[in-house]
SEVEX-813690 format. One line per 10 residues: number of its first residue (from 1); their letters; for each residue x, y, z of N, C-alpha, C. Coordinates in steps of 0.05 Angstrom, whole numbers, m for minus. Layout:
<sites>
NUM = a = X:Y:Z:X:Y:Z:X:Y:Z ~ ...;
</sites>
This chain:
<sites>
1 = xxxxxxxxxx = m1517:2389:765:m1529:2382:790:m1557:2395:791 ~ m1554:2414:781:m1577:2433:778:m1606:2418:766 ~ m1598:2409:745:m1610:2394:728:m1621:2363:738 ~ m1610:2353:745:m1613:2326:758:m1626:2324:787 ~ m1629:2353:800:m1645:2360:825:m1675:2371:815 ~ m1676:2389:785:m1703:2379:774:m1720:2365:760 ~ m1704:2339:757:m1720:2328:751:m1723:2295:776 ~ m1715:2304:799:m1722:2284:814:m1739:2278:820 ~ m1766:2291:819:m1794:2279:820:m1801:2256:802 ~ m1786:2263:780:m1795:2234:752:m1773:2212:749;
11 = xxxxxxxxxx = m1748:2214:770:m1727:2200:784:m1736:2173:799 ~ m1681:2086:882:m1670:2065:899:m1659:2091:918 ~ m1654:2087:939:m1637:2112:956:m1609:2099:948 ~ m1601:2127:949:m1572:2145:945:m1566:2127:919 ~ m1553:2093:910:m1542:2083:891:m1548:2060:894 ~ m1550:2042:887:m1549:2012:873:m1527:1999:888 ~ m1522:1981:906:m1498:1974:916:m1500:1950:913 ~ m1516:1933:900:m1520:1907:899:m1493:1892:878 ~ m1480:1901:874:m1452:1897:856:m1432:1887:871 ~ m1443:1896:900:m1420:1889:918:m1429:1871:945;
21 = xxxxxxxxxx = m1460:1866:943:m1475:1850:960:m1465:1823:960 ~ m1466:1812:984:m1460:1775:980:m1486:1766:972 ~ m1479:1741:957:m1496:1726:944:m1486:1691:950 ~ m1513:1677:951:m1504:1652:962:m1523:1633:943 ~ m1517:1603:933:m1537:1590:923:m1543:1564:940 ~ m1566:1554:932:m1560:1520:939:m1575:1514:918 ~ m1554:1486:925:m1546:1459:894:m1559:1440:901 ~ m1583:1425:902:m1580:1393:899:m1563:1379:899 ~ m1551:1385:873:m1516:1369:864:m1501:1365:885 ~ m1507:1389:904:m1482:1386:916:m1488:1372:953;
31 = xxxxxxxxxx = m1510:1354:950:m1518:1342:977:m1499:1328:986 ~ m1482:1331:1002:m1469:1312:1022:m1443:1318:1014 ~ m1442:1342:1002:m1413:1351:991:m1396:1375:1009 ~ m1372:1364:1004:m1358:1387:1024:m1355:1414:998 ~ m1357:1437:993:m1353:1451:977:m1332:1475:992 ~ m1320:1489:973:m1301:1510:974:m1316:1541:972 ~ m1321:1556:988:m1326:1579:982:m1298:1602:990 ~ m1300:1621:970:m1283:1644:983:m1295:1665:975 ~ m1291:1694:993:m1301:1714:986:m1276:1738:991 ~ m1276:1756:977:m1257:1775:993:m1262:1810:968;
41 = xxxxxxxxxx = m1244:1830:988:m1255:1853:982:m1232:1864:995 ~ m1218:1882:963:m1199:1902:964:m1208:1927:951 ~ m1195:1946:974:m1207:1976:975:m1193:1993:982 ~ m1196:2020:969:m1181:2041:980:m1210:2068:977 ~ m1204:2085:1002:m1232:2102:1002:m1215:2124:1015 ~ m1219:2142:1010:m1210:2176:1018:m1233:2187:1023 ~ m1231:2203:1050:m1246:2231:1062:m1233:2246:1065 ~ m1236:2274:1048:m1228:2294:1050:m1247:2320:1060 ~ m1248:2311:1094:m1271:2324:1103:m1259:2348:1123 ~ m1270:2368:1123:m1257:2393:1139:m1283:2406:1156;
51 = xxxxxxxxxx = m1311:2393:1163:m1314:2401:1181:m1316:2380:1214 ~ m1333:2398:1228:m1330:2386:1264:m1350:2372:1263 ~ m1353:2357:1247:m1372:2328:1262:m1361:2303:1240 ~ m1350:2303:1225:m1336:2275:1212:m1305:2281:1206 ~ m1293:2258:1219:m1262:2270:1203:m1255:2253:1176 ~ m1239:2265:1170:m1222:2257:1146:m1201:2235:1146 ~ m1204:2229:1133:m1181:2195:1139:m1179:2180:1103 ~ m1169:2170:1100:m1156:2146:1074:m1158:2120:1092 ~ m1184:2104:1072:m1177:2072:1083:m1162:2058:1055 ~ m1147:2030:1068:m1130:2023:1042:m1126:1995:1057;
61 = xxxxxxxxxx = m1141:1982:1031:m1130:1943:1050:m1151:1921:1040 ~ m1140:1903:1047:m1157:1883:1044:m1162:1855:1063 ~ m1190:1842:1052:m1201:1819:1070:m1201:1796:1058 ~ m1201:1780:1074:m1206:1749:1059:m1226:1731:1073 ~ m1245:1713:1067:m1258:1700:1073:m1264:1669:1065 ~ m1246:1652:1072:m1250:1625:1056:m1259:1609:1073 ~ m1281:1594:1069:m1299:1577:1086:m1306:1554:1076 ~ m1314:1532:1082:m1320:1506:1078:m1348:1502:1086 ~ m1362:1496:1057:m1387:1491:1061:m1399:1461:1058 ~ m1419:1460:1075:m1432:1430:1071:m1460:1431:1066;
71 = xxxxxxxxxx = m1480:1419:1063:m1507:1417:1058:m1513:1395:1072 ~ m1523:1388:1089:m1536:1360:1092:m1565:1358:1087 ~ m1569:1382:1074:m1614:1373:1068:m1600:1392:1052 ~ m1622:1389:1030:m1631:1417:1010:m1633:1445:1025 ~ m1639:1444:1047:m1654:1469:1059:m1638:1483:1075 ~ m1608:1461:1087:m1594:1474:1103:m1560:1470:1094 ~ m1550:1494:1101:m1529:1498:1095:m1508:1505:1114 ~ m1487:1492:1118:m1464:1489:1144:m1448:1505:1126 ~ m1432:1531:1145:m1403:1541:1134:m1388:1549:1163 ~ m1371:1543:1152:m1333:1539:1176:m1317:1556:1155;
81 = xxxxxxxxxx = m1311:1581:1171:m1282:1578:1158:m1266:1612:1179 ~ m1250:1626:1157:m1238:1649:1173:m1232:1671:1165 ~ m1234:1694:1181:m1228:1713:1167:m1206:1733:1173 ~ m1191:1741:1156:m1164:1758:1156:m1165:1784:1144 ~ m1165:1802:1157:m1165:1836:1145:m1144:1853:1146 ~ m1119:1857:1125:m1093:1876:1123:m1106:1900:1123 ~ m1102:1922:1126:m1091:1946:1139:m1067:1951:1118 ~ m1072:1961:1098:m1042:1976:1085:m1032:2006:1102 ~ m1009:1993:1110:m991:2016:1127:m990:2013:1150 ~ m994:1985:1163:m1001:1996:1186:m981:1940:1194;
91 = xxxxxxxxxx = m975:1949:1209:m964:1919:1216:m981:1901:1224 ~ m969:1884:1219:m992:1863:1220:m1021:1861:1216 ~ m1042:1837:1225:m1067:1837:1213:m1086:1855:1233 ~ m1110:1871:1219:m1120:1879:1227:m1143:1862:1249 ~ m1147:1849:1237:m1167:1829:1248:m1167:1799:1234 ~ m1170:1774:1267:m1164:1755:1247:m1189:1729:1271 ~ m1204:1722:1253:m1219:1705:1272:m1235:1691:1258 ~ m1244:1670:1267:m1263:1646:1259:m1290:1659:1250 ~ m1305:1647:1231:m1331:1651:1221:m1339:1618:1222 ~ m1373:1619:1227:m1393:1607:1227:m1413:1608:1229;
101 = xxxxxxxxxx = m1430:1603:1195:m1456:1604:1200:m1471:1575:1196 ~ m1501:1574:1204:m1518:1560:1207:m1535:1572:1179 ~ m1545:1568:1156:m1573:1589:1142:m1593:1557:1135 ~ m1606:1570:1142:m1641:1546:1130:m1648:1557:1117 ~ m1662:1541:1096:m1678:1565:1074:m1700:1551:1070 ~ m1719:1570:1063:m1749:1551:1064:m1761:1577:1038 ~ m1770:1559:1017:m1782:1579:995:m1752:1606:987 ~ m1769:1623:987:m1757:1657:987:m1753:1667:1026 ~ m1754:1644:1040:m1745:1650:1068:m1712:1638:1070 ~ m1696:1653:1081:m1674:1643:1096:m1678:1650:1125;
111 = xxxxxxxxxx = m1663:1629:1138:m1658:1635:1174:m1622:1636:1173 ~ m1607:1662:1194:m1587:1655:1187:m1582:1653:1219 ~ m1558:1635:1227:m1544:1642:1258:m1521:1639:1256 ~ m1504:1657:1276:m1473:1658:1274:m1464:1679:1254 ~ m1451:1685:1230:m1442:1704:1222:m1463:1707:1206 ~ m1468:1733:1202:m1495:1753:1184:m1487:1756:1159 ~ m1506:1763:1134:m1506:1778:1116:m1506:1806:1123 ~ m1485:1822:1116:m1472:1843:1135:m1479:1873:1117 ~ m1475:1886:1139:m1470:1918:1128:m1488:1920:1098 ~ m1476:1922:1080:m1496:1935:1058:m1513:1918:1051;
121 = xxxxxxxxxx = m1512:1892:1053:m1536:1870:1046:m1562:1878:1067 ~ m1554:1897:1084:m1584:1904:1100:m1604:1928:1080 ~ m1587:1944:1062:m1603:1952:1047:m1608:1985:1063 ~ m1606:1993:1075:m1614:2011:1099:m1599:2042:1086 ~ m1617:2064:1091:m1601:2088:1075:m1574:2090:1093 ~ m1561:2111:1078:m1534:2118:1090:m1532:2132:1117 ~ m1551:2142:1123:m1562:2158:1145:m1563:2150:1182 ~ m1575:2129:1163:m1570:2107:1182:m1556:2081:1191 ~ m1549:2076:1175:m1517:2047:1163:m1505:2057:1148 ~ m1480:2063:1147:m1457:2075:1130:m1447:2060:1111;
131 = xxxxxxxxxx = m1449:2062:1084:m1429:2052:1065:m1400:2043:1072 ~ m1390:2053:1090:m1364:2056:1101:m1362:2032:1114 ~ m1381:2016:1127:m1382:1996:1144:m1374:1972:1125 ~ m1386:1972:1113:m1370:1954:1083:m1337:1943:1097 ~ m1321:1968:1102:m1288:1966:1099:m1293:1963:1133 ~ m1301:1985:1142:m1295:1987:1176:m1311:1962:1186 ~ m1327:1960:1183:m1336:1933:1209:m1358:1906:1189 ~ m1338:1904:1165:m1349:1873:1155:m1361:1846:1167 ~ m1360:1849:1188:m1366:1815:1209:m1394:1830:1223 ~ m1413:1820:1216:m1436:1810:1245:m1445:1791:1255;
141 = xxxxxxxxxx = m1453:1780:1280:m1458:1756:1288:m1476:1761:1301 ~ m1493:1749:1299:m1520:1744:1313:m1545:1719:1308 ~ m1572:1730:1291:m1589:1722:1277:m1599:1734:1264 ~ m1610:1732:1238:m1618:1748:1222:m1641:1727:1205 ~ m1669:1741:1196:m1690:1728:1179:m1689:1749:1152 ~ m1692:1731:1134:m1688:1739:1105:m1712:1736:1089 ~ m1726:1750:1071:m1737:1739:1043:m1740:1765:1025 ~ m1728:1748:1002:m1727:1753:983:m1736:1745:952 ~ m1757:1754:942:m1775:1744:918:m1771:1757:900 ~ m1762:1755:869:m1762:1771:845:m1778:1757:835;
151 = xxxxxxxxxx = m1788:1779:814:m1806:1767:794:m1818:1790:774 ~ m1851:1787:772:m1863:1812:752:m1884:1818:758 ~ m1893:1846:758:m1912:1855:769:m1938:1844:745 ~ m1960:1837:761:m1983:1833:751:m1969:1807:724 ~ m1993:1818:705:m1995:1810:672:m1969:1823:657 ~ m1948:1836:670:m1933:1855:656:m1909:1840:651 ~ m1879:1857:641:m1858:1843:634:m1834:1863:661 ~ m1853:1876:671:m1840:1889:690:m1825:1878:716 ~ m1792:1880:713:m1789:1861:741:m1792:1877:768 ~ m1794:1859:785:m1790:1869:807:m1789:1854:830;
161 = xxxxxxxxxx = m1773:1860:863:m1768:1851:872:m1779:1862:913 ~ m1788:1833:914:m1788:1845:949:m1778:1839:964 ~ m1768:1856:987:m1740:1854:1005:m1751:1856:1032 ~ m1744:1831:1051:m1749:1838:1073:m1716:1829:1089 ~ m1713:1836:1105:m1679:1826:1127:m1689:1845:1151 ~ m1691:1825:1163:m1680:1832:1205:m1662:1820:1221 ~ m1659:1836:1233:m1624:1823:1262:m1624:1836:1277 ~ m1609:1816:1290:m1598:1831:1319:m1570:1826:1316 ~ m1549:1842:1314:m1520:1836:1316:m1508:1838:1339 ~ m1499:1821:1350:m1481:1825:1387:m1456:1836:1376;
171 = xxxxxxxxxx = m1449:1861:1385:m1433:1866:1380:m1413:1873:1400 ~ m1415:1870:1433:m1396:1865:1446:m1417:1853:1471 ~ m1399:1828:1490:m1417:1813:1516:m1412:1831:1528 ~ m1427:1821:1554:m1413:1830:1583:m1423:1807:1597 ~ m1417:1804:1627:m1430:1789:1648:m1429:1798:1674 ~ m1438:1794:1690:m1442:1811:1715:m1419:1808:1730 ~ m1403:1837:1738:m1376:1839:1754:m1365:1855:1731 ~ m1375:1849:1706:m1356:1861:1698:m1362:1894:1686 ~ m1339:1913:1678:m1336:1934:1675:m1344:1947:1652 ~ m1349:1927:1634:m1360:1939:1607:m1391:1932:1601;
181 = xxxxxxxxxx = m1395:1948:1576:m1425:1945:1573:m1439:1925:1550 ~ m1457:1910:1549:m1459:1900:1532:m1473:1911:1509 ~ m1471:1913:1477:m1471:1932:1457:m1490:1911:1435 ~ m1510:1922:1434:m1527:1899:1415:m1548:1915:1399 ~ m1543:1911:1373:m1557:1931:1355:m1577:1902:1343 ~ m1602:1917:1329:m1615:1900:1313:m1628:1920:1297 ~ m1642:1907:1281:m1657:1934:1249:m1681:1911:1235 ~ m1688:1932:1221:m1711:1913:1195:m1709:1936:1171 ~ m1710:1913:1150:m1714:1943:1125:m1722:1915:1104 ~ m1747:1943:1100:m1771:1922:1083:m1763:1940:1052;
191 = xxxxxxxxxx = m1780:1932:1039:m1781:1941:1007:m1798:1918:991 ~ m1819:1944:1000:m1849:1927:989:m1851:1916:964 ~ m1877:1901:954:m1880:1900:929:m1884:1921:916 ~ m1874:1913:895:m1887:1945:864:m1911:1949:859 ~ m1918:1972:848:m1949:1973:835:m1945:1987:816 ~ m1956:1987:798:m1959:2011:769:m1982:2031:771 ~ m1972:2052:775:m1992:2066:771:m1985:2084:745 ~ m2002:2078:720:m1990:2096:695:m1963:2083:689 ~ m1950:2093:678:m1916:2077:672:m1898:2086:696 ~ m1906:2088:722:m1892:2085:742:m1891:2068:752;
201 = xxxxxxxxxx = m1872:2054:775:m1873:2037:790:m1862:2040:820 ~ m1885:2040:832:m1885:2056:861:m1891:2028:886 ~ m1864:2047:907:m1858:2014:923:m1858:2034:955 ~ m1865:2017:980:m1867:2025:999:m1836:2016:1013 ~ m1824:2041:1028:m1796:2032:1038:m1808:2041:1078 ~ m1786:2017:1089:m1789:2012:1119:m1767:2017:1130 ~ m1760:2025:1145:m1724:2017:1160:m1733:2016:1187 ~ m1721:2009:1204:m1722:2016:1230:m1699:1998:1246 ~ m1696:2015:1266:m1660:1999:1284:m1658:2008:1308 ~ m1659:1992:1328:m1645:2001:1361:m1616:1996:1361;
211 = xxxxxxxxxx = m1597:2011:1385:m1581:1999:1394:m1586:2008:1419 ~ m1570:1990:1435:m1568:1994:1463:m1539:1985:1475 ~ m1545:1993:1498:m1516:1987:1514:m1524:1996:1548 ~ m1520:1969:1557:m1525:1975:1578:m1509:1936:1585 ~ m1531:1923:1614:m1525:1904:1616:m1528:1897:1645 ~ m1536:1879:1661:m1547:1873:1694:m1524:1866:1707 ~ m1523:1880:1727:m1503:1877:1748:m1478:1880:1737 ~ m1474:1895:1730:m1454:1902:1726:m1428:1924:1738 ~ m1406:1923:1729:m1395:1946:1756:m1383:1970:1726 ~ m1408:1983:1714:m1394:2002:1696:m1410:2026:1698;
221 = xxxxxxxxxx = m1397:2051:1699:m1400:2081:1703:m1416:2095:1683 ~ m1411:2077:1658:m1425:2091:1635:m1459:2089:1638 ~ m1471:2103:1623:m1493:2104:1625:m1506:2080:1613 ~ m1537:2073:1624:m1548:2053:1597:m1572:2074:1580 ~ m1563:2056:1552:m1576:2080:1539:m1589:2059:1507 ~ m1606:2064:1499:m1627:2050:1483:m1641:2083:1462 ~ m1623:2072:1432:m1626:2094:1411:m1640:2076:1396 ~ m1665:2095:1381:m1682:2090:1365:m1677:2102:1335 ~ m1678:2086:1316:m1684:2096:1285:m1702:2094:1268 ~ m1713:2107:1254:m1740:2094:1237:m1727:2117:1212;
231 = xxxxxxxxxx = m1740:2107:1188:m1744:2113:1171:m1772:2105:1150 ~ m1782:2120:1141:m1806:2117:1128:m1808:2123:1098 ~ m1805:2112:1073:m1816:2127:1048:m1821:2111:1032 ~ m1818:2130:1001:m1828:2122:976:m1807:2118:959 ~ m1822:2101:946:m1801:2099:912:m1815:2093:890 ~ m1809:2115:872:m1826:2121:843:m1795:2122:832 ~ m1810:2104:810:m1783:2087:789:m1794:2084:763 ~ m1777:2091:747:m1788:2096:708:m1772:2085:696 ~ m1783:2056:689:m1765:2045:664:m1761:2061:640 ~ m1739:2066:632:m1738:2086:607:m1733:2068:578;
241 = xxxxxxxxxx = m1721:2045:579:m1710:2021:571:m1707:1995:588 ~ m1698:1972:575:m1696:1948:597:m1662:1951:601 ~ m1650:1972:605:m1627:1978:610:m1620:1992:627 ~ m1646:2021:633:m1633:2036:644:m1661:2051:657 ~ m1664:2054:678:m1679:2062:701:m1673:2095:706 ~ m1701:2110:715:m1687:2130:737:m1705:2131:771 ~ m1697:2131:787:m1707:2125:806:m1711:2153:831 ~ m1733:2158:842:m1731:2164:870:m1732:2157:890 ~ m1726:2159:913:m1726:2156:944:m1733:2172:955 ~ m1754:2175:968:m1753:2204:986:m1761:2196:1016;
251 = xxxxxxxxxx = m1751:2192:1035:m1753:2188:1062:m1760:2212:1085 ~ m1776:2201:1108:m1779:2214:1127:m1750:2203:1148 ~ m1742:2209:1161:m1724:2197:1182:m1724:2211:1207 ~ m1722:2186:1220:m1729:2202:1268:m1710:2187:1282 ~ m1703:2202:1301:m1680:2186:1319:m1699:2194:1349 ~ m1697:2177:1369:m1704:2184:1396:m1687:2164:1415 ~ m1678:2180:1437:m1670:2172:1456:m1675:2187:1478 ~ m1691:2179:1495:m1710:2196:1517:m1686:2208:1536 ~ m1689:2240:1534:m1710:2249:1533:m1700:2256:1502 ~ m1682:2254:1489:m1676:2271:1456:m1692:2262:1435;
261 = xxxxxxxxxx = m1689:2274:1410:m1713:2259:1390:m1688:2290:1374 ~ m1691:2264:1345:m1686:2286:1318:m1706:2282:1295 ~ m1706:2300:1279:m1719:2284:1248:m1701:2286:1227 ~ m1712:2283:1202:m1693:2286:1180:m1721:2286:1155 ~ m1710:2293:1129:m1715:2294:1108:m1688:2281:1081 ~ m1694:2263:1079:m1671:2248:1058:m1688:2239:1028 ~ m1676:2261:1015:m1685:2263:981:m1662:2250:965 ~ m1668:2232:949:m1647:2214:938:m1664:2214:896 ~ m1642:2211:889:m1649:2211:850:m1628:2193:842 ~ m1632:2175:831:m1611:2177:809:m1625:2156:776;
271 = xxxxxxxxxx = m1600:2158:755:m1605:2145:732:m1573:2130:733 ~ m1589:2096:727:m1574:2071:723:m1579:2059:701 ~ m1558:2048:686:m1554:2029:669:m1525:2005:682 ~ m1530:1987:670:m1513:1962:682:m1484:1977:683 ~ m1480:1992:674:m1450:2000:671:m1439:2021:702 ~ m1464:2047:699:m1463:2072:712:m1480:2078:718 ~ m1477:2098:739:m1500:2106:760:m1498:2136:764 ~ m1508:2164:758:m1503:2179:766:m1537:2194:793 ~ m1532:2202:808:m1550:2200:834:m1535:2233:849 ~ m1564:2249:853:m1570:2269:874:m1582:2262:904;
281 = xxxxxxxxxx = m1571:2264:925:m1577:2267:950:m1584:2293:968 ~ m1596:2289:976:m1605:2325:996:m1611:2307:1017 ~ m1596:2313:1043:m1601:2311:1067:m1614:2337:1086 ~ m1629:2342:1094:m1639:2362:1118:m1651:2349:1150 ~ m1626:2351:1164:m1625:2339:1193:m1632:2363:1215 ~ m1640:2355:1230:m1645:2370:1257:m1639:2344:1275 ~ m1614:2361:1294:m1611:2342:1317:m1611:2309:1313 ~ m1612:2300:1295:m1603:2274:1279:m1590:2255:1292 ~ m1591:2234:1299:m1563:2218:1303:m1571:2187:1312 ~ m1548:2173:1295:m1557:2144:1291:m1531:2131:1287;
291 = xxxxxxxxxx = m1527:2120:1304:m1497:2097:1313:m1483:2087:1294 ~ m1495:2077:1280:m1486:2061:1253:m1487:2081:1227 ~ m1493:2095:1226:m1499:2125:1200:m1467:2136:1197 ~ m1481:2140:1173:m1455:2156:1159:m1443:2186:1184 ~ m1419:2183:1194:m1420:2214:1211:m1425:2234:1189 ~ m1424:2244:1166:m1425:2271:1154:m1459:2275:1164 ~ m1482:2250:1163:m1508:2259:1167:m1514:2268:1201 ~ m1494:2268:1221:m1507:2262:1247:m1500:2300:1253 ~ m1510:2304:1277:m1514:2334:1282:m1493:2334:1306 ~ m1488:2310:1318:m1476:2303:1337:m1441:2296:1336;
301 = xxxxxxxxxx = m1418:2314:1328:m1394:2308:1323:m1381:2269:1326 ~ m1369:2272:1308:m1354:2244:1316:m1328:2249:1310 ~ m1313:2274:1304:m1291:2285:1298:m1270:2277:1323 ~ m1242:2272:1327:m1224:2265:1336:m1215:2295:1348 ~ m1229:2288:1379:m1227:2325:1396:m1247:2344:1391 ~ m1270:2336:1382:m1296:2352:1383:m1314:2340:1395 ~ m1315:2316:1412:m1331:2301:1424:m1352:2317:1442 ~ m1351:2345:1448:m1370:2372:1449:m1387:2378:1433 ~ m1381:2383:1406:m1391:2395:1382:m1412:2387:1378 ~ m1428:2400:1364:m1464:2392:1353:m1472:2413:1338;
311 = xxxxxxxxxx = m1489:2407:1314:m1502:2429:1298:m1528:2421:1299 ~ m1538:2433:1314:m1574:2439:1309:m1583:2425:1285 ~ m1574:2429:1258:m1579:2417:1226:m1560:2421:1219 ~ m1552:2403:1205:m1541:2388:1181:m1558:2391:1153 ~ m1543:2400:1135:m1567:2405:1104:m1536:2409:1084 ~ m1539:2377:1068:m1522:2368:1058:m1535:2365:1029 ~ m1513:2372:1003:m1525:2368:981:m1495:2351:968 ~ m1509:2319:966:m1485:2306:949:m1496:2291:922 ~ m1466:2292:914:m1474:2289:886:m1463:2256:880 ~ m1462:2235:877:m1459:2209:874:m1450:2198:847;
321 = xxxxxxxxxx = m1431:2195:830:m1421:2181:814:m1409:2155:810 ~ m1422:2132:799:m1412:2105:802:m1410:2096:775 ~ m1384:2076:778:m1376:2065:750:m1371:2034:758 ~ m1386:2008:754:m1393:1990:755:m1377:1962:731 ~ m1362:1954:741:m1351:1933:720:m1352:1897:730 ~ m1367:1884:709:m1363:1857:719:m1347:1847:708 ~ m1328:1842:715:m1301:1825:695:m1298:1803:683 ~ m1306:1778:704:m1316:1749:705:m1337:1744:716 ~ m1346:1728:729:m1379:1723:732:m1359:1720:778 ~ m1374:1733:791:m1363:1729:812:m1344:1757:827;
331 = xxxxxxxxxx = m1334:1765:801:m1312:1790:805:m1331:1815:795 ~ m1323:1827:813:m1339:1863:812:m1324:1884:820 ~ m1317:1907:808:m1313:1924:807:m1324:1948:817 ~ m1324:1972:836:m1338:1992:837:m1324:2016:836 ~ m1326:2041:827:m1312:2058:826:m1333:2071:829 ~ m1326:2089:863:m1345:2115:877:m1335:2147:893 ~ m1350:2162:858:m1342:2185:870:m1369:2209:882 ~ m1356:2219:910:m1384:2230:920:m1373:2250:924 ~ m1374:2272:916:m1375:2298:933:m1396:2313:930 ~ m1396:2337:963:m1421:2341:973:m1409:2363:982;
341 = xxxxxxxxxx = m1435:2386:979:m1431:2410:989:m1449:2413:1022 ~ m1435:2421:1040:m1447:2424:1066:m1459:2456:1067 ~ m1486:2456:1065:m1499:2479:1063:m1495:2501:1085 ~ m1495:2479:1112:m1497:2501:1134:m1472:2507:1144 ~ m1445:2500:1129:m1420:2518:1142:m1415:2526:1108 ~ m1425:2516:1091:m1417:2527:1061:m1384:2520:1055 ~ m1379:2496:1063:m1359:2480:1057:m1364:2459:1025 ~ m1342:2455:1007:m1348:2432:987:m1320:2413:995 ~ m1333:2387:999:m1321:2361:1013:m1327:2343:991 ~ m1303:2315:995:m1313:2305:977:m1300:2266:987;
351 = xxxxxxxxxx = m1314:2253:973:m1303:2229:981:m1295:2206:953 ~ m1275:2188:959:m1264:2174:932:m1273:2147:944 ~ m1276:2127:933:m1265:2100:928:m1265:2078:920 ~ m1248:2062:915:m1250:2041:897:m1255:2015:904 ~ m1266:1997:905:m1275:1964:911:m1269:1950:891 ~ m1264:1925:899:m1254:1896:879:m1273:1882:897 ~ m1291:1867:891:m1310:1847:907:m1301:1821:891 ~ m1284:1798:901:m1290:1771:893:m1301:1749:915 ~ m1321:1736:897:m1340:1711:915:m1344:1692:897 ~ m1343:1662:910:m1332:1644:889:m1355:1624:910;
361 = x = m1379:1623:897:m1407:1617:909:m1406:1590:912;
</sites>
C-alpha cells in the first residue's frame, strides 16, 4: 500500500467499472424490427463495517430485465418491457414493475426519457454516487442527455474518450393535499478531451448534483431542503503498454446546503490491464455529505440508531482490488475486494463482492 501511495503522482477515480456499464447499439438491419433484449445482474456484496456512520449488512440476489425493442428511424429507438429483483432470504420479489424508454440518437448524442442509463453509467466518484447503488436502487426514470465520442488524440495512436451524461431522476411524486414530499435528484459528469503533455495524458473531470425534496401545497411537516454537490479535478494517465495503464484522479469535492457547506479532498491511483485492477484511495472529508454517496465517505451517520451521530472528518485510506472476466461476448464478471482503514477512529473495515453482468444487446 505503501508503495502504490508513492507512486500516485505517475498513476480514472477509484476503478474502471465499465465491465459492468450498460451498453446499447443501433442496426439499420434491424428497421421495423421487433427485437429481444435482456439484461440482468447477480450479486452478492458484504460490509463488514463497525463504525457510527455506515452499517454493515450482506447483499445477495438477483435482477432481470427483458424488454422489447423497436426502431422505427435509424435514430430512434422504442423499449417495453419489466423488471424483477429477488432478494435471497428474504420472500417474495423485491421489486417488480414496468420499464420504458424513449432514446434518440443524433451523431455521438443520445436523448433518453422514461427509464435512465443508471447508477454507475453516470460515471460520478463514490463520494458522491455509491457503487452500491448498482444492487440497491438499479431503476431511474426521468431524462437524461448523453455523448459519447472515442477516438485518438491528435496525429497519435493514442485512444481516448469524451464523456458527457446529465439527469434529472424523479424519484418519488407528490401533489398538493398530500403528506409526502416530492424527491428529485439530477447531476452532470463531464470527462474532457485528452491532451499529451510529454507521454502523459491529461483530462479535465466535472461532477456536479442537486437533490431536493420539498413540493407546493402540500400538507407535510418535514422540511424542504435543496443539497448541492460539485466535484472538480484531474486525470494524468501513462500508457505503459497497449494493455495496461496507470492512472490518477485527484479531486476537489463541496457539499452546501444553506446554511451548511463541507469540502473534501479525494486522491485516487490505480494500475489496469484487461484482466485486473489494483487502485489506492485517500479520502479527507470535513463535514461532507451527499445523498447518493457511499455512507463510509459522509461525516453525517446513516447507521441504524445513530441518526445523531457526526464526525467533523472522515480520513479514509482504501485499498481496491478487482479481478475482471469476460466469458462470452455480453457476459461479465467482477470480483471486488476493498478494504479500508478509517484513520480517524483507527478502525480496519473491509468490503467483498461479486457481480455476474449479462446483456444481450
Amino acid at each position: 500500500m505503501t508503495i502504490l501511495l508513492a507512486t500516485s503522482l505517475k498513476l480514472q477515480a477509484q476503478t474502471n467499472t465499465t465491465s459492468l456499464e450498460d451498453s446499447y447499439s443501433y442496426n439499420r438491419s434491424k428497421l421495423g424490427k421487433v427485437q429481444f433484449r435482456f439484461s440482468a445482474l447477480s450479486y452478492v456484496r458484504n460490509n463488514e463495517y463497525f463504525n457510527y456512520i455506515a452499517d454493515g449488512y450482506t447483499l445477495f440476489g438477483t435482477y432481470i430485465n427483458p424488454r422489447i425493442s423497436y426502431q422505427p428511424h435509424e435514430k430512434v429507438q422504442l423499449e417495453l418491457g419489466g423488471f424483477a429483483r429477488k432478494d435471497f432470504g428474504a420472500k417474495g420479489l423485491k421489486d417488480l414493475e414496468p420499464t420504458f424508454t424513449v432514446r434518440i440518437k443524433q451523431n455521438n448524442w443520445q436523448f433518453l426519457i422514461g427509464n435512465l442509463d443508471a447508477n454507475i453509467n453516470h460515471r460520478m466518484i463514490e463520494p458522491m454516487l455509491s457503487f452500491e447503488r448498482l444492487v440497491t436502487n438499479p431503476l431511474e426514470r426521468g431524462i437524461q442527455v448523453k455523448y459519447n465520442k472515442t477516438g485518438t488524440i491528435g496525429k497519435t495512436d493514442i485512444k481516448d474518450e469524451t464523456f458527457f451524461d446529465s439527469w434529472i431522476d424523479m424519484q418519488q411524486s407528490t401533489s398538493p393535499g398530500q403528506t409526502r414530499q416530492e424527491y428529485i435528484w439530477g447531476g452532470t459528469s463531464f470527462i474532457s478531451p485528452g491532451v499529451m503533455v510529454k507521454s502523459f495524458k491529461l483530462k479535465g473531470l466535472v461532477q456536479g448534483s442537486i437533490y431536493h425534496m420539498g413540493g407546493q401545497n402540500i400538507q407535510s411537516t418535514q422540511p424542504v431542503r435543496t443539497l448541492f454537490n460539485s466535484a472538480v479535478g484531474v486525470r494524468v494517465q501513462k500508457e505503459l503498454t497497449k494493455t495496461q495503464t496507470l492512472t490518477a484522479d485527484n479531486y476537489y469535492v463541496s457539499y452546501y446546503e444553506s446554511p451548511f457547506q463541507g469540502s473534501a479532498y479525494y486522491l485516487n491511483s490505480y494500475w489496469q490491464n484487461p484482466k485486473y485492477q489494483v487502485g489506492v484511495s485517500y479520502w479527507f472529508g470535513h463535514f461532507f455529505n451527499s445523498p447518493m454517496g457511499n455512507d463510509l465517505f459522509q461525516s453525517y451517520s446513516r447507521k441504524f440508531g445513530y441518526s445523531d451521530w457526526y464526525e467533523a472528518y472522515r480520513s479514509i485510506l482504501v485499498l481496491r482490488l478487482v479481478r475482471d472476466w469476460k466469458v462470452i461476448d455480453g457476459l461479465n464478471v467482477s470480483l471486488r475486494v476493498e478494504p479500508h482503514y478509517d484513520v480517524q477512529n483507527g478502525k480496519f473495515e473491509h468490503s467483498e463482492g461479486l457481480y455476474v453482468k449479462y446483456q444481450l444487446p
